[in-house]
Each structure stands twice: as structure tokens, then as C-alpha cells.
C-alpha positions in Angstrom: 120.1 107.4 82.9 116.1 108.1 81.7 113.9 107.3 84.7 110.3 105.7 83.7 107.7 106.0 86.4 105.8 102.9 87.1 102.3 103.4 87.1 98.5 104.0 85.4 97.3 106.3 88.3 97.5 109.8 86.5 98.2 111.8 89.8 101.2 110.1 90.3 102.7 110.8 86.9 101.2 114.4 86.6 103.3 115.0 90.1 106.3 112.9 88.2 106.3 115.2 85.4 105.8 118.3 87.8 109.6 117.2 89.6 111.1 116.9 86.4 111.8 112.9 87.0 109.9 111.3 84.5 111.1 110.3 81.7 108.2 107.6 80.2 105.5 105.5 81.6 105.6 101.6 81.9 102.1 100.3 82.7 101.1 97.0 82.7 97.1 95.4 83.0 97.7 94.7 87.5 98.3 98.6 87.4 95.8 99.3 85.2 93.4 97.2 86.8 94.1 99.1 90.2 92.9 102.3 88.9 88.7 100.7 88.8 88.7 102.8 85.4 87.8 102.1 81.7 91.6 100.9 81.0 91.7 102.4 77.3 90.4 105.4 79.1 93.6 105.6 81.3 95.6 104.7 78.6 94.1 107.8 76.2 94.7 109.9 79.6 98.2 109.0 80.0 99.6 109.2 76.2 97.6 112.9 76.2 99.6 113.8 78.8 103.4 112.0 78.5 105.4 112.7 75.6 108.3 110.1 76.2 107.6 106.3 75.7 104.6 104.7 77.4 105.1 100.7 77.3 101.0 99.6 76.9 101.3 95.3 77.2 99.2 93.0 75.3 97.1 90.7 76.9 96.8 87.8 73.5 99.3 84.4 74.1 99.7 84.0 70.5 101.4 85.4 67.9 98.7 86.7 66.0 96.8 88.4 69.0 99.2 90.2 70.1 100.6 91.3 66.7 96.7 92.6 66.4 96.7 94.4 69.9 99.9 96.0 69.4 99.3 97.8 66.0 95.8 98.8 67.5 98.1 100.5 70.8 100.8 101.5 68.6 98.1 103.6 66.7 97.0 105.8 69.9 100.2 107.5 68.9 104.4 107.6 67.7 104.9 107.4 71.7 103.6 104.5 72.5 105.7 101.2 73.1 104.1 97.6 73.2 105.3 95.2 76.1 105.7 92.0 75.1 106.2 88.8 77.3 109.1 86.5 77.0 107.6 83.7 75.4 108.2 82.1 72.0 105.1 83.2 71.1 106.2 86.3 72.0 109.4 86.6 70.5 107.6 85.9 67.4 105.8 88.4 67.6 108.7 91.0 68.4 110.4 90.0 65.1 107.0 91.1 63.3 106.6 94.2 64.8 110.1 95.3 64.9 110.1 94.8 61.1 106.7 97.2 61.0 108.7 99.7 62.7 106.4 99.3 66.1 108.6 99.6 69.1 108.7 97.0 71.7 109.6 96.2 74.9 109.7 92.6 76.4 108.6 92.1 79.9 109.1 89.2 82.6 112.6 89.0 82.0 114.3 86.3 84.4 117.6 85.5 82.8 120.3 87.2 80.8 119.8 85.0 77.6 116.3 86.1 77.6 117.4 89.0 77.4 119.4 88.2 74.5 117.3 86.7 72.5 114.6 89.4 72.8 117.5 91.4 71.7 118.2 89.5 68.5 114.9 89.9 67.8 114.9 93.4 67.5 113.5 94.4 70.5 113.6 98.6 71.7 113.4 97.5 74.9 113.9 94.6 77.5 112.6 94.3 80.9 114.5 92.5 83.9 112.7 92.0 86.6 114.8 92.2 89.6 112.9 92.8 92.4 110.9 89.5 91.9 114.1 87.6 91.3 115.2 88.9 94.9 112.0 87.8 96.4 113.4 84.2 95.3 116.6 84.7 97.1 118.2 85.3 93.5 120.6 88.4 93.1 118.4 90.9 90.3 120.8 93.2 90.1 123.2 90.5 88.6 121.4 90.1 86.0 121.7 93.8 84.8 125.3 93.5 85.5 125.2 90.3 82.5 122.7 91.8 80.4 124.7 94.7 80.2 127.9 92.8 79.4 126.4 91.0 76.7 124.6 94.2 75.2 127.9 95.7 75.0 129.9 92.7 73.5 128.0 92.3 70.6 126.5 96.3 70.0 123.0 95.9 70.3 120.6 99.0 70.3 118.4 97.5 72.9 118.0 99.1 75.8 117.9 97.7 79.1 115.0 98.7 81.3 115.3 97.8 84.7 111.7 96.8 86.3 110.2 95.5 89.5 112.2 97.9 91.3 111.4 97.9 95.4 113.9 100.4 96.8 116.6 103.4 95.7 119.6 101.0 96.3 118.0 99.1 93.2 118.1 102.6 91.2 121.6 103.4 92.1 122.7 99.7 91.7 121.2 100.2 88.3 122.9 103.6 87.4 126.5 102.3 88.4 125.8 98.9 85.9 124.7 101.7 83.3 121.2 100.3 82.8 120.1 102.6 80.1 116.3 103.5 82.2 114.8 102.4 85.3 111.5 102.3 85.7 110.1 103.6 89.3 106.7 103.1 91.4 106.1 106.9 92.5 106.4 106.0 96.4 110.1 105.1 95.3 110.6 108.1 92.8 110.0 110.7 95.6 112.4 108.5 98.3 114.9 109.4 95.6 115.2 113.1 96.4 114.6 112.7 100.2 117.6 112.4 102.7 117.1 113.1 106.7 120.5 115.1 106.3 119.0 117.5 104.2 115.7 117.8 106.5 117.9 118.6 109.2 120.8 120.2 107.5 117.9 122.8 105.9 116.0 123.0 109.3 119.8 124.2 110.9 120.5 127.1 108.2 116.5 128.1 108.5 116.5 128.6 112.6 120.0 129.9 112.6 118.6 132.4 109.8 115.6 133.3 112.0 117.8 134.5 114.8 119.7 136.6 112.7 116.8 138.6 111.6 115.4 139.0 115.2 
């Protein structure tokens, strides 16, 4: 399972990268927009510094637009993956790019047929959000569980990215569906590694080794 790190602050994927966790970046314009930077500035940052896939979203409604923006962000370099929403304007535009070779990946994905059609498409990537559908009293997870299913009945190359993620249940939920990626906000990346057995557990052999060298 590749872990993305959720994010435009440059900090947080630098200490990503430096624990060996990140796999790609997933931005979006909200992150971007919390960074109170030139965004194409960020954006030039991160791809200098990532050599996985970094998912840079459009911001056009129409076809056209974002078929425009997305050849402009695929061009910062081979890297660089263009989100996508799930509209039909969207969709449209997936079937364009996927044909120019530009990789995609579509975001705000609420259902499992979504999901399926950005897959017939010919999109790289999809993105459930799960975290949001929970908010709603929805289960997110079972939409992975679906996707997945449905993905694996018919062979498609798409891979399933799973997004909006709140907690590390949602990442080892994700791992035991066999979502191909989940992408991770940094605050969640690190609670990954962390266990209060292990702090105490390490603090035990460190105090008993202390009074053996006295």
C-alpha cells in the first residue's frame, strides 16, 4: 500500500520524506490556499522536491478549462497528476486527457458507480472521500470495500486512492480492503508510527539499562 501525504505545506512533506512514509503528494486549492503563498510557487516547490505523483486540481467547470489547466500542470513535469472533479464536465475531460497520455485522478468521489465511471473513462486515479461521507452518518469505508469489488471484477488499472482520511483506523481499514494508496494529512501520518506501548515499553528497557551500568 503507497501512502500519499495530504498537504501543500512543504515542512510537512520534507519531514514525510525524511520518515520514509511518503509516497506522493495530493494537494488541492483549500490546502494550497492555507499556505498565504503564490500557489504556483508551492506547486514548483513541491514537484522540485517529490519524485512520486503529486495530484495538482484544476479549478475550470468546463471541459475546455480544465483540459487547458491540466496540460499547463502536467507540463511542470512527468510526475505530476491532474485532479479532476466528478462531474460530467469532468468526466469529459478525463476521456481527453487520458487519450493525451496526462494522468488523472478524480476527486469528490461519493458513490461506488462514480467511481466506475471515472474508471471507464480512463482515469489513473479515483478519489473516495470517506471521511466526509462519515461526517453524514454514511459508512466511507464501505465504499472502498465496493469500489474495490468492482475494480477487481472487471480488471481496471485504476487505482483507488483513499481521501478525506481523519484517523489511523481509516488507514488500516483501508489496507485490509486493499485500497491501492491512502492519502494522509501529516498530524495522522506521524500517529501512524506512535503507540503508548512502545513509549513505555522503550522507557522500561532504557531505565532497566541505566541500572545495569551503574
Amino acid at each position: 500500500m503507497k501512502f500519499f501525504i495530504d498537504t501543500a505545506n512543504i515542512d510537512e512533506i520534507k519531514k514525510g520524506i525524511d520518515m520514509g512514509l511518503v509516497d506522493g503528494v495530493t494537494t488541492n486549492p483549500t490546502l494550497l490556499s492555507k499556505e498565504k503563498k503564490d500557489p504556483n510557487q508551492v506547486i514548483k516547490e513541491i514537484m522540485s522536491i517529490v519524485s512520486g505523483p503529486v495530484s495538482l486540481e484544476v479549478i475550470s467547470k468546463d471541459r475546455e478549462g480544465m483540459c487547458k489547466e491540466a496540460r499547463q500542470l502536467a507540463g511542470l513535469g512527468e510526475n505530476a497528476v491532474i485532479k479532476i472533479p466528478m462531474t460530467e464536465e469532468g468526466i469529459k475531460a478525463v476521456r481527453i486527457l487520458s487519450q493525451e497520455g496526462i494522468k488523472t485522478n478524480v476527486t469528490l468521489v461519493f458513490q461506488p458507480i462514480q467511481a466506475l465511471i471515472a474508471a471507464k473513462a480512463g482515469a489513473t486515479y479515483v478519489s473516495p472521500f470517506i471521511g466526509r461521507l462519515d461526517d453524514i452518518s454514511s459508512r466511507g469505508m464501505g465504499i472502498i470495500e465496493d469500489i474495490t469489488t468492482i475494480f477487481n471484477n472487471y480488471g481496471f488499472e485504476t487505482e483507488i486512492i483513499v481521501a478525506s482520511i481523519r484517523n489511523p483506523l481509516h488507514v488500516l481499514d483501508a489496507a485490509l480492503l486493499g485500497a491501492d494508496i491512502a492519502t494522509i494529512p501529516f498530524n495522522v501520518l506521524k500517529q501512524l508510527i506512535s503507540h503508548p506501548l512502545t513509549d513505555i515499553g522503550l522507557e522500561r528497557f532504557l531505565k532497566d539499562w541505566g541500572s545495569i551500568q551503574r
